[in-house]
N, C-alpha and C positions, 0 to 999 in steps of 0.2 A: 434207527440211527439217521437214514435220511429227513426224517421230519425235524428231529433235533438241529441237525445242521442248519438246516432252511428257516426253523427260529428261531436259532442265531445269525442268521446272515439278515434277516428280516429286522431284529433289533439292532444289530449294527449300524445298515442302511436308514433307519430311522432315529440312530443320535447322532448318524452323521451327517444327515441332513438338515440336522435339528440345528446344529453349529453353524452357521454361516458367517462370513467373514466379513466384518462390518467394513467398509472401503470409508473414506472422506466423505464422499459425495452422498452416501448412505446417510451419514451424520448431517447432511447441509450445509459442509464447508464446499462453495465451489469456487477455486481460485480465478483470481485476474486471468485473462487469456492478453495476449499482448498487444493486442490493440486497446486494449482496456488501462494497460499500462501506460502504451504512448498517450493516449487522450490523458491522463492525466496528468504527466510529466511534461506532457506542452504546455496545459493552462497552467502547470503551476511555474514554468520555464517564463511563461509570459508574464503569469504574475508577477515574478520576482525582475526581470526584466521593466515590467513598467516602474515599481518601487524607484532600480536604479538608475533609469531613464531620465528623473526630474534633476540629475546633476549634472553640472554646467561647466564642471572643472575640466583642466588642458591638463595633459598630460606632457613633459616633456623628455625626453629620454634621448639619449647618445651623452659624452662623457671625453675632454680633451682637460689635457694636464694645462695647458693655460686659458682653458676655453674662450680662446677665442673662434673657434667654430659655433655657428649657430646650433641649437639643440632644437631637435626633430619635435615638432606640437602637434599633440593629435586630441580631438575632443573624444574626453573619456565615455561618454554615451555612444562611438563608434570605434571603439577600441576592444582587439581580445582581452586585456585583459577583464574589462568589464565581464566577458561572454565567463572567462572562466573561473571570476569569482563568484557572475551567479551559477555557476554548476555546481559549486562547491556547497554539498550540505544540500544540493533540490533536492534528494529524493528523503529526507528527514521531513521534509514537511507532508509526505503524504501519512505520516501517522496521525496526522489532524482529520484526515478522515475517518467513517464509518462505513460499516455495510447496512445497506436497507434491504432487508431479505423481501420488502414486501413489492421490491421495482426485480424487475426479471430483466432488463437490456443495460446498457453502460451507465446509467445514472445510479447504478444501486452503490455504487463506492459514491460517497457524496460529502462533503464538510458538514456539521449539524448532526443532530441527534435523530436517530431512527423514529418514523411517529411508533413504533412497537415499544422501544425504550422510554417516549414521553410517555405513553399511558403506563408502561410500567412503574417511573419512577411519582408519577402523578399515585398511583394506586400506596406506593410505600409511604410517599407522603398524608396521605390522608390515614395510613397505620394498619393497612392493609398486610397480612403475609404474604412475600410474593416467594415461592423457591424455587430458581431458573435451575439448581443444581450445581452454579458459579458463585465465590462469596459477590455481597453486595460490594468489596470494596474494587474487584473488578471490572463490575459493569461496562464502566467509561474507560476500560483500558482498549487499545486498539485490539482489534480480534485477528484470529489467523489468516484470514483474508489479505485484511489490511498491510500486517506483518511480512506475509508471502509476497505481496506487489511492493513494497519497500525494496525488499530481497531482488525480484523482478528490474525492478526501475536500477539499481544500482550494480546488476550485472550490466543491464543495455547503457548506461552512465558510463560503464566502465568501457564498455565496447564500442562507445561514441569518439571517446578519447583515444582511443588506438586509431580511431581512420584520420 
C-alpha cells in the first residue's frame, strides 16, 4: 500500500509540475515601465507643442457690458490654454507607435515598422505563408504594449492635471 501511495503522489507531483503557469513576460509582452512612458509622452508633448507653436494669433479675453475696458491680450503660443489643448488627445497619438522586440532599452517603443515585421510583410508579399498565430489583418494594429502605455500615459495625464 505504501508503494501505491508514493506512485501516486509521484504522478501527481509530475502533472503538476508539468502545468505551469504561463505569466505575460513568459509570453514576451514586457510592458512600459514609467519612464518609458514619460520619454514618450514628452516627445510626443513637444511634438504637438511645436505644430502649435507656428501660430501667431492674440488672444483676448476679460468681457464689460459696454466694453469700454480694455481686454487682457495674451500671445496664444504663451498661453494655458494652448498648454491644454495640446494635452487634450497626447496620449492617443502613442498608438502610432510600435514595439521593436529586437531593441531591449527605451527605443523599442518607436513610430515605424519593426524591421521583424518588414521582413515579414516583405516574405507575404512575395506569397510566402507566414502563420504568427495573429490573423494577417492585425498585424499593424497597436499591440498590448503599445495599448498598456496609452493606458500608462493617460492615468499620469490624468494625474498631471490634478497638480
Amino acid at each position: 500500500m505504501n508503494s501505491r501511495y508514493i506512485a501516486a503522489v509521484i504522478v501527481f507531483l509530475n502533472l503538476f509540475t508539468g502545468f505551469k503557469a504561463e505569466t505575460e513576460e513568459d509570453a514576451g509582452v514586457i510592458y512600459a515601465n514609467r519612464c518609458e512612458v514619460c520619454k514618450i509622452l514628452s516627445i510626443e508633448l513637444e511634438s504637438k507643442l511645436d505644430e502649435t507653436g507656428k501660430i501667431s494669433e492674440v488672444i483676448e479675453t476679460g468681457y464689460a457690458v459696454d466694453d469700454v475696458k480694455p481686454k487682457n491680450k495674451k500671445e496664444y503660443k504663451k498661453s494655458e490654454l494652448r498648454l491644454i489643448e495640446t494635452l487634450d488627445g497626447i496620449c492617443e497619438r502613442i498608438l502610432n507607435y510600435n514595439i521593436h522586440k529586437e531593441r531591449k532599452d527605451s527605443t523599442r517603443f518607436a513610430k515605424g515598422m519593426s524591421e521583424t515585421f518588414q521582413t515579414l510583410h516583405g516574405l507575404v508579399d512575395k506569397g510566402v505563408k507566414v502563420e504568427l498565430g495573429i490573423p494577417y489583418e492585425l498585424w499593424d494594429k497597436p499591440s498590448a504594449e503599445v495599448t498598456n502605455m496609452k493606458t500608462q500615459c493617460e492615468s499620469f495625464s490624468n494625474n498631471m492635471k490634478v497638480i
